[in-house]
C-alpha positions in Angstrom: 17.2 12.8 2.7 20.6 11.2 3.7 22.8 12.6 0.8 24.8 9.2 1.3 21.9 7.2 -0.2 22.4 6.1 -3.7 19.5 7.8 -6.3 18.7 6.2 -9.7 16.1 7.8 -11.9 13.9 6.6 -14.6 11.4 8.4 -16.8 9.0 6.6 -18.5 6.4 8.2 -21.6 3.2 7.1 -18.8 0.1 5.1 -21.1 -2.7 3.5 -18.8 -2.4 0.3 -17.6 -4.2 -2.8 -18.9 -7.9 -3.1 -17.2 -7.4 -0.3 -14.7 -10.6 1.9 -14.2 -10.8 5.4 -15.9 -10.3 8.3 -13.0 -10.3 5.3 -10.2 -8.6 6.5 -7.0 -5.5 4.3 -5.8 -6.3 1.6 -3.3 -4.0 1.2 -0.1 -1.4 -1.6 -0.6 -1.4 -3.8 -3.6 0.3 -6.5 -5.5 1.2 -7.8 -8.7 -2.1 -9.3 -8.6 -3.7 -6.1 -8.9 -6.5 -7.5 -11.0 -7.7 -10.3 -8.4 -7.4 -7.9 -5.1 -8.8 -5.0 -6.8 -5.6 -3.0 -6.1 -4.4 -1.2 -9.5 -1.3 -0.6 -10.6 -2.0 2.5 -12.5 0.3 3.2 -15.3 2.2 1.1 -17.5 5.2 1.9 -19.8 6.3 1.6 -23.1 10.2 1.3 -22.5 12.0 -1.3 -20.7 15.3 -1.2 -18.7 17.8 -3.8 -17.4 20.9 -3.3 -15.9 24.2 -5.7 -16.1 25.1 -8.0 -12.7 27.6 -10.8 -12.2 25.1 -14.0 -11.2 24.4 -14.9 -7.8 25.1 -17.8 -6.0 22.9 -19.7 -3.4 23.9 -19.6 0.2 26.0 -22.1 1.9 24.8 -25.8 2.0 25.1 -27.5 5.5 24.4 -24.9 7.8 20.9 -25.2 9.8 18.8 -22.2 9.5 18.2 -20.4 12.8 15.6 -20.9 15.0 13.5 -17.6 16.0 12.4 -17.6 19.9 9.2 -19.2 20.2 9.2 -19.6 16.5 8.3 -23.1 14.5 11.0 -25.2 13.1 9.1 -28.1 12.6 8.3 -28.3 8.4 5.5 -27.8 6.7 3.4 -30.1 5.7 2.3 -29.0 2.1 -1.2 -30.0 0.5 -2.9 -28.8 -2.4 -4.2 -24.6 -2.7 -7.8 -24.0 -3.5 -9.2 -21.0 -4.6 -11.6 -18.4 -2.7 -14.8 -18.4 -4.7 -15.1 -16.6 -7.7 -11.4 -17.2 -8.1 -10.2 -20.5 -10.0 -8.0 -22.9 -8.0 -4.6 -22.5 -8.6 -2.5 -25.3 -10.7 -0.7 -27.9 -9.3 2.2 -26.2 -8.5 0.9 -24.3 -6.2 1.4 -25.6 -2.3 -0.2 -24.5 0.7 0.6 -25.2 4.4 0.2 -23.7 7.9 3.0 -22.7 10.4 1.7 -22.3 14.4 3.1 -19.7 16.4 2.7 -17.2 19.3 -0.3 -15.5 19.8 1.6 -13.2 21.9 5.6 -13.6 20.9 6.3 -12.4 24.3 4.7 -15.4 25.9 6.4 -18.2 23.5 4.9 -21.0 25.0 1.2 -19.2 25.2 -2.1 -20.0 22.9 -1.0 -20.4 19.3 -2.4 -19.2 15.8 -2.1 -20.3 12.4 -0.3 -19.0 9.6 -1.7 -19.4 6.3 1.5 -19.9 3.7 1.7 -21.1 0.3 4.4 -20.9 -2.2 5.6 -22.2 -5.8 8.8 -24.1 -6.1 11.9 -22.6 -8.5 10.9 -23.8 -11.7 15.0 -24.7 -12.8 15.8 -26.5 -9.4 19.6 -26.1 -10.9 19.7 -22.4 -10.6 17.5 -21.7 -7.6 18.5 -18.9 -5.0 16.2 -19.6 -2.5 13.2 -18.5 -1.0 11.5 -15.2 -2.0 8.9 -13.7 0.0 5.9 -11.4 -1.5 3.7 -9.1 0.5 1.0 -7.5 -1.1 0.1 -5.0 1.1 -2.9 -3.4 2.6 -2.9 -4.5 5.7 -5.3 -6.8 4.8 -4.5 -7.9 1.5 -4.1 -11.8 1.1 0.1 -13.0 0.6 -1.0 -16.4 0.0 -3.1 -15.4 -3.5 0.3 -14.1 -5.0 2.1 -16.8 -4.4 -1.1 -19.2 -5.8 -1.1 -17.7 -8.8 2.5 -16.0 -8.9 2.6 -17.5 -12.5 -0.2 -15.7 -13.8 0.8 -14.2 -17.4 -1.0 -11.3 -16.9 -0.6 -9.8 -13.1 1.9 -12.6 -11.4 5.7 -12.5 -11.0 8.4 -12.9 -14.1 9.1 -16.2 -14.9 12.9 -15.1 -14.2 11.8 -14.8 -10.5 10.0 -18.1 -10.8 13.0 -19.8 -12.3 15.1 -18.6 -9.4 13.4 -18.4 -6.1 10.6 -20.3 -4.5 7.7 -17.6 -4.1 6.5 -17.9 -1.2 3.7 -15.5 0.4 1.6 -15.6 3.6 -1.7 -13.8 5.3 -0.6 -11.7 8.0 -2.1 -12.6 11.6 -5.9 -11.9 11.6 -6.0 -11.5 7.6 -8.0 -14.0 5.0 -7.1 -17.5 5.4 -4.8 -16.6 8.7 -7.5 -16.4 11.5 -9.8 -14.1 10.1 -10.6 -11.0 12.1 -14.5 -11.0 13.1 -15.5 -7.7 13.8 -19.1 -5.8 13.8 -19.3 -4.2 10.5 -22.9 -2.6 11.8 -20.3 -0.6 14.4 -17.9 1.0 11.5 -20.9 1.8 9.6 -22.2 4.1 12.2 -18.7 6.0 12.6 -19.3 9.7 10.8 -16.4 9.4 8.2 -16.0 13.2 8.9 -16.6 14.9 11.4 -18.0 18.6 11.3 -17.8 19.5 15.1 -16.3 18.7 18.8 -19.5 16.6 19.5 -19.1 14.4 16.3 -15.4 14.2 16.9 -16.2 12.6 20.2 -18.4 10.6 18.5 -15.8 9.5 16.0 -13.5 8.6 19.2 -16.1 6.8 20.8 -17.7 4.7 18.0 -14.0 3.9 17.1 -13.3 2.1 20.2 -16.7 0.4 20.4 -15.9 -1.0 16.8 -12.8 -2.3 18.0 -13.8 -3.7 20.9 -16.3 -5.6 18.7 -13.3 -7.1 16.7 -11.4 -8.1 19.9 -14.6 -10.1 21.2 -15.5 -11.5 18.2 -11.6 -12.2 17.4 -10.2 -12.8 21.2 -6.5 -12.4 21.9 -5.3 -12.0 18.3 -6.9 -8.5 17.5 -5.0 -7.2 19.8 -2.1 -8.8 18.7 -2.1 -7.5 14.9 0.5 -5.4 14.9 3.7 -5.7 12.7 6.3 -6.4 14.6 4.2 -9.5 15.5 4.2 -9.9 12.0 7.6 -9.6 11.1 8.5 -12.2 13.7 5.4 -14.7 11.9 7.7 -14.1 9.0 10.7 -15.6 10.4 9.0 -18.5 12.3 7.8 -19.0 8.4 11.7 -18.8 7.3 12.6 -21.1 9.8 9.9 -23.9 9.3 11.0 -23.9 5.6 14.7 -25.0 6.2 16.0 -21.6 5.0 19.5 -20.0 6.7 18.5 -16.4 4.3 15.3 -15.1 2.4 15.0 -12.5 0.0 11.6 -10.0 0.5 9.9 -8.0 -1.9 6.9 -6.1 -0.4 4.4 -4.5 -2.1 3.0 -0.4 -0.6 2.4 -1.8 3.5 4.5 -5.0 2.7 7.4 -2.5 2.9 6.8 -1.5 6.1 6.5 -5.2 7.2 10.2 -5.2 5.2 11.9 -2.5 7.2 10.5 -3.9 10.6 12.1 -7.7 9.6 15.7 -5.6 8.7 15.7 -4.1 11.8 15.1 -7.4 13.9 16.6 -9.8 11.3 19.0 -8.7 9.5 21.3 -11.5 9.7 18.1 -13.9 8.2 18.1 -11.4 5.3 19.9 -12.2 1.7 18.4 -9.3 0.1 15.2 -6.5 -0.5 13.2 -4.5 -2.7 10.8 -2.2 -1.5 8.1 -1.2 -4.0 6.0 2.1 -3.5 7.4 2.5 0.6 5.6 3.2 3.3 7.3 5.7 5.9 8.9 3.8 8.3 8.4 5.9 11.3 6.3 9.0 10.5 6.3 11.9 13.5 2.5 12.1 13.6 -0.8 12.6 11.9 0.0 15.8 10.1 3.2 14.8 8.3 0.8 11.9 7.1 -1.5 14.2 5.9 0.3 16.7 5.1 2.7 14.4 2.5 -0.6 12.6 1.0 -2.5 15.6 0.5 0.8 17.3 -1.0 1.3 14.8 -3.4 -2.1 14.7 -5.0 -2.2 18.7 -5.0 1.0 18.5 -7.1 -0.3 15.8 -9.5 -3.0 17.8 -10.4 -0.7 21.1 -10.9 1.1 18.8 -12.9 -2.2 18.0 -15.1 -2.7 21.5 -15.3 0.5 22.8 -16.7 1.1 19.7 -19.0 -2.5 20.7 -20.5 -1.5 24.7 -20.8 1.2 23.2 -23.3 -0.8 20.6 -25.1 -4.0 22.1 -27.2 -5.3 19.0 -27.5 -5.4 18.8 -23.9 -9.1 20.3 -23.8 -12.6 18.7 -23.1 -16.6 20.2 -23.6 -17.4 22.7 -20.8 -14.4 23.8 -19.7 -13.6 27.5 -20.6 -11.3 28.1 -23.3 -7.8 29.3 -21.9 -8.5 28.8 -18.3 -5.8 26.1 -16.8 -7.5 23.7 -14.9 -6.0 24.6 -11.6 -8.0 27.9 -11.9 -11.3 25.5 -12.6 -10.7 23.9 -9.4 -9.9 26.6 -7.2 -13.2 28.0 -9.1 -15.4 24.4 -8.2 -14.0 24.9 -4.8 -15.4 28.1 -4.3 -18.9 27.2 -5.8 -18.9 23.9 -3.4 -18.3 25.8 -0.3 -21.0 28.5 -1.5 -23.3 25.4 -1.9 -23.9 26.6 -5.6 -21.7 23.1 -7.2 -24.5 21.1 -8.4 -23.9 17.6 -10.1 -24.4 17.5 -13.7 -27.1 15.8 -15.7 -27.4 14.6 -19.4 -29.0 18.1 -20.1 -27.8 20.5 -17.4 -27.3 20.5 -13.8 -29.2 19.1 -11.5 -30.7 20.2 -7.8 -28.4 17.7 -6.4 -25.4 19.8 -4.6 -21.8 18.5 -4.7 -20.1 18.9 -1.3 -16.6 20.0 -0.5 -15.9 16.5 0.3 -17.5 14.8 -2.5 -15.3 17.4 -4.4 -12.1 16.2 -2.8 -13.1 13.1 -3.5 -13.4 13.6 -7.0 -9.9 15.5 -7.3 -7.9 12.5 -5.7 -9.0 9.7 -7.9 -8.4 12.0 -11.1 -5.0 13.0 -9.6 -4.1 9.0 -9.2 -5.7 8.0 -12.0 -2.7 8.5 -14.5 -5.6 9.5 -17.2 -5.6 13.3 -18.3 -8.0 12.8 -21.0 -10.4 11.3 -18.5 -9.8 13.9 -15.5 -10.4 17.3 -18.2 -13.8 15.4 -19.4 -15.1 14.8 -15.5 -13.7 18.6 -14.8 -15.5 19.6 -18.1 -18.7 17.9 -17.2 -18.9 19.3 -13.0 -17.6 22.9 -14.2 -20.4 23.2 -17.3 -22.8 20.9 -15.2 -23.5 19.0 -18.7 -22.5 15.4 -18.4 -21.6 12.5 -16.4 -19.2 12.4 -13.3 -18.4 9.9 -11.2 -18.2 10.0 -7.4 -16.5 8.2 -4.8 -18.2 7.6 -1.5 -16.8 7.1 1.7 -17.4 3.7 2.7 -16.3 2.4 6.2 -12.5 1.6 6.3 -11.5 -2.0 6.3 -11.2 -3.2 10.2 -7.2 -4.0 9.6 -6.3 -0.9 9.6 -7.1 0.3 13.0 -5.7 -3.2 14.4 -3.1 -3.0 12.1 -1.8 0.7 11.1 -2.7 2.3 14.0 -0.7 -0.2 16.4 2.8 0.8 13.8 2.1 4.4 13.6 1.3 6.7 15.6 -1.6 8.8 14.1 -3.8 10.0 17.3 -4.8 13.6 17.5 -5.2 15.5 20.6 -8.7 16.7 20.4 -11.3 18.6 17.9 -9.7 21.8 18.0 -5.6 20.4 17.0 -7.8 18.6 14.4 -9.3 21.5 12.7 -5.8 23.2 13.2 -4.1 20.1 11.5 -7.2 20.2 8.7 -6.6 23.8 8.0 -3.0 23.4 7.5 -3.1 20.8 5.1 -5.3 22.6 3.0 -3.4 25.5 2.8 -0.3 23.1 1.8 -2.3 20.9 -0.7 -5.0 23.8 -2.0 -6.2 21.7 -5.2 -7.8 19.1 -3.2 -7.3 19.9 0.6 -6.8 16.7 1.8 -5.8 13.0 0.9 -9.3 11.5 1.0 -7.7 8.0 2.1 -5.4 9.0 4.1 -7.9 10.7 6.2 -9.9 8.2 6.6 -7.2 6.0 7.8 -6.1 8.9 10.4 -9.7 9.3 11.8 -10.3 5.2 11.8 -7.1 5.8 14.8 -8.8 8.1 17.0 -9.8 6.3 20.6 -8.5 3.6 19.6 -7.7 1.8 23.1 -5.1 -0.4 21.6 -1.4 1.0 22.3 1.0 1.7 19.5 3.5 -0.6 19.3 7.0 1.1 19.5 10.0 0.5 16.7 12.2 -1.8 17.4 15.6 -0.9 17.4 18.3 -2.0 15.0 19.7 -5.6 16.0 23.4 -6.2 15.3 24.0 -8.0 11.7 25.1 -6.7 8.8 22.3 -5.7 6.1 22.1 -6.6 2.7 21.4 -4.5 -0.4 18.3 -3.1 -0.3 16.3 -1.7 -3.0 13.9 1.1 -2.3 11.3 1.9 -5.4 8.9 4.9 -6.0 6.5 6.8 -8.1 7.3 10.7 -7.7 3.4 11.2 -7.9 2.5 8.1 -5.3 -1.0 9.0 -3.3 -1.2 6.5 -1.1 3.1 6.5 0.1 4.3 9.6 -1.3 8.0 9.8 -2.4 8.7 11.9 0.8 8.2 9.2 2.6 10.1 6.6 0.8 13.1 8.9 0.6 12.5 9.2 4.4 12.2 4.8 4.0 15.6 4.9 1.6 17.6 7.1 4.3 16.9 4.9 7.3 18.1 1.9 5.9 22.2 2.6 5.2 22.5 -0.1 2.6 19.7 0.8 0.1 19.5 2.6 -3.0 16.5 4.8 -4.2 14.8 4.2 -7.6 12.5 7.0 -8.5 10.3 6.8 -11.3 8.4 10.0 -13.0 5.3 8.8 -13.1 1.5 9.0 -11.0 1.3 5.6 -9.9 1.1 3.0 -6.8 2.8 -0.3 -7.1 5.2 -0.2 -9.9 6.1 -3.7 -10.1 4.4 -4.3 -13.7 5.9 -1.6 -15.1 8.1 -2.7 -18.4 10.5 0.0 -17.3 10.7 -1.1 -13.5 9.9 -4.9 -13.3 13.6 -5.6 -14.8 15.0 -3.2 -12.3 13.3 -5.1 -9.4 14.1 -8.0 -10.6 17.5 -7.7 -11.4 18.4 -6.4 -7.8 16.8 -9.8 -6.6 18.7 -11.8 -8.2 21.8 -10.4 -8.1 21.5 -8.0 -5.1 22.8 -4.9 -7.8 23.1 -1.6 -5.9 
């Protein structure tokens, strides 16, 4: 951590958010919108912060906003939004449009795609900043549906953002309403999502880059072109079609890595940034990945344990009087590998065995789940096999994120036996559940990939704006290690941690103000 960056703290009394799932396991990315995208935000707060700023002005009147290379200037031409089935339409605020640019940004003049934008005007035209940008995340999580329904009570944006600033959001390259990837689902179904020798690690590789391959003939050009500095260069041919000299960004979990990338190539296009739950910005490899995932989760459930030790209410059927729960696990652990763990029944176990895997499966959604009541019943019910417990299967990983992550990051491992190294390590770092279910699954989705990893981009000269970087200490899916790693690249930002288990803090009472505030008045 670069002792030079700025660190604000706040600790909310955690109580589980509104119409999140019981013991559900964190989705990559997500949005205020957490509802419609099925991305949770997983605790909510009872307190409420704001902090004191002198108002903002708007920029400068008169000055033409830059044109990027290759980029569209011409405007947008603005219709009405409708609504992907079984969502409503939005109201009539809501605007949607289409900006063309490169498919390839290093051949300007080349085959062109469309980008899918929509946005809501200020709502008091006498005070408005400007233009701020949402990403939800993902990759493959849809900008335009936050800015449709930005003003939606429940899960949208504050209405002092919407007084302010235009919202304006877009679906990446290849993503939703944006050229749609069209890949061979039938191929990632047949990838093993974890592989238990050298011959089904080659299978992994190979079936990985058939899958792909699938993607970039159903697709053509684009899915190879998915990466995010493409993206980030979408995003200011977006800025420049809409007349604007500056925007302000706030990315949501893989919308701050699409943040960093646009500070490094645009800084001077930049007014201002908040980066909520942050992504690494350049991670050294597939075991710091897994290693900082798998850490987190382990800790969130030593957390559990010892806040339970304290707390004699803290207890559940079938779980053995004055044993902390840590103990339980490392005791379910060693029944799974024994192939003794079977999965309980209303009346007793059943014949069915649990697997390691299904195990670790288990242990990550109760460790992001933010619900201790739930995650000492489940433990209750698997350790007395009396009960209900509820699984999570590995389905095959959404097609973005080998066209997407895998081009940013560089994730590929060297062959089966640096993988079980890599595996055994983690485990020994991260004991109460071994490894970061997700975050494996990503890192194997990588492997023979045959698309390069595109490279960061170095720093272009401009001066960069107050930047906001904020965090849950116990994040799964970008663990504070990295976003102290995001906060210390970037010289101008500040890092807000927040003592919580949760992923995408935006609707948190006690962290919505503190977002917001920075935007509008770019507080460090």
């Amino acid at each position: 951590m670069n002792p030079s960056t700025p660190i604000t703290r706040t600790n909310p009394r955690p109580v589980p958010a509104p119409g999140a799932e019981p013991g559900a396991e964190p989705a990559s990315g997500g949005s205020p919108a957490a509802g419609r995208r099925a991305l949770s935000v997983l605790l909510a707060v009872a307190a409420s912060a704001a902090l004191a700023a002198p108002v903002a002005t708007a920029a400068p009147a008169g000055k033409s906003a830059p044109k990027p290379p290759g980029g569209a200037s011409t405007p947008i031409v603005w219709g009405p939004c409708k609504g992907d089935p079984p969502m409503p339409d939005p109201g009539p605020q809501a605007e949607c449009g289409t900006v063309q640019v490169p498919v390839d940004w290093s051949k300007p003049n080349g085959p062109r795609t469309g980008i899918a934008v929509a946005r809501q005007k200020a709502t008091d035209p006498a005070k408005r900043i400007g233009v701020l940008m949402v990403n939800p995340g993902g990759p493959g999580n849809s900008g335009v549906e936050s800015a449709m329904y930005a003003d939606n009570p429940i899960d949208g944006y504050s209405t002092r953002l919407r007084q302010r600033f235009d919202i304006v959001g877009f679906d990446p390259r290849g993503i939703g309403r944006s050229g749609s990837a069209v890949c061979d689902d039938a191929a990632f179904a047949k990838i093993p999502s974890r592989p238990r020798s050298a011959a089904e690690w080659e299978k992994v590789r190979t079936l990985n880059a058939q899958a792909i391959q699938s993607c970039r003939q159903g697709t053509g050009p684009l899915a190879s072109r998915m990466d995010s500095n493409s993206v980030v260069r979408d995003m200011d041919a977006i800025r420049a079609a809409l007349g604007e000299r500056k925007i302000s960004y706030l990315g949501h979990s893989y919308g701050t890595f699409l943040g960093e990338r646009y500070s490094r190539l645009f800084p001077k296009n930049l007014r201002t940034m908040v980066l909520d739950s942050a992504m690494d910005p350049a991670p050294s490899g597939a075991e710091q990945y897994l290693t900082d995932t798998a850490v987190t989760a382990s800790k969130s459930l030593e957390k559990l344990s010892s806040s339970c030790a304290a707390d004699p209410s803290c207890t559940a059927p079938g779980l053995p009087k004055g044993k902390k729960l840590t103990a339980v696990i490392d005791e379910l652990f060693a029944r799974a590998d024994a192939g003794t763990l079977r999965k309980p029944g209303p009346n007793g176990p059943t014949r069915a065995k649990v697997t390691p895997d299904e195990l670790t499966g288990l242990l990550n959604g109760l460790a992001g789940g933010g619900y201790p009541d739930q995650a000492t019943e489940q433990l209750g019910a698997l350790y007395s096999g009396k009960g209900e417990v509820r699984f999570h299967g590995d389905g095959p990983v959404n097609a973005a994120i080998p066209l997407v992550l895998c081009r940013d990051s560089d994730y590929r491992i060297r062959d089966w036996a640096e993988y079980r190294a890599i595996r055994e390590r983690v485990a020994a770092a991260a004991p109460y559940v071994r490894y970061n279910d997700q975050a494996l699954s990503f890192t194997l989705s990588c492997q023979g990939s045959p698309l390069p990893v595109e490279p960061r981009p170095a720093q272009a000269a401009g001066t960069l704006p107050p930047v906001l970087v904020v965090n849950a200490v116990h994040d799964l899916p970008t663990p504070l290690a990295g976003a102290r790693r995001m906060a210390a690249a970037i010289p101008t930002a500040t890092l807000h941690e927040v003592d919580t288990v949760g992923h995408v803090l935006y609707l948190m009472p006690a962290v919505k103000p503190v977002i917001d505030n920075h935007l509008i008045h770019r507080t460090r």
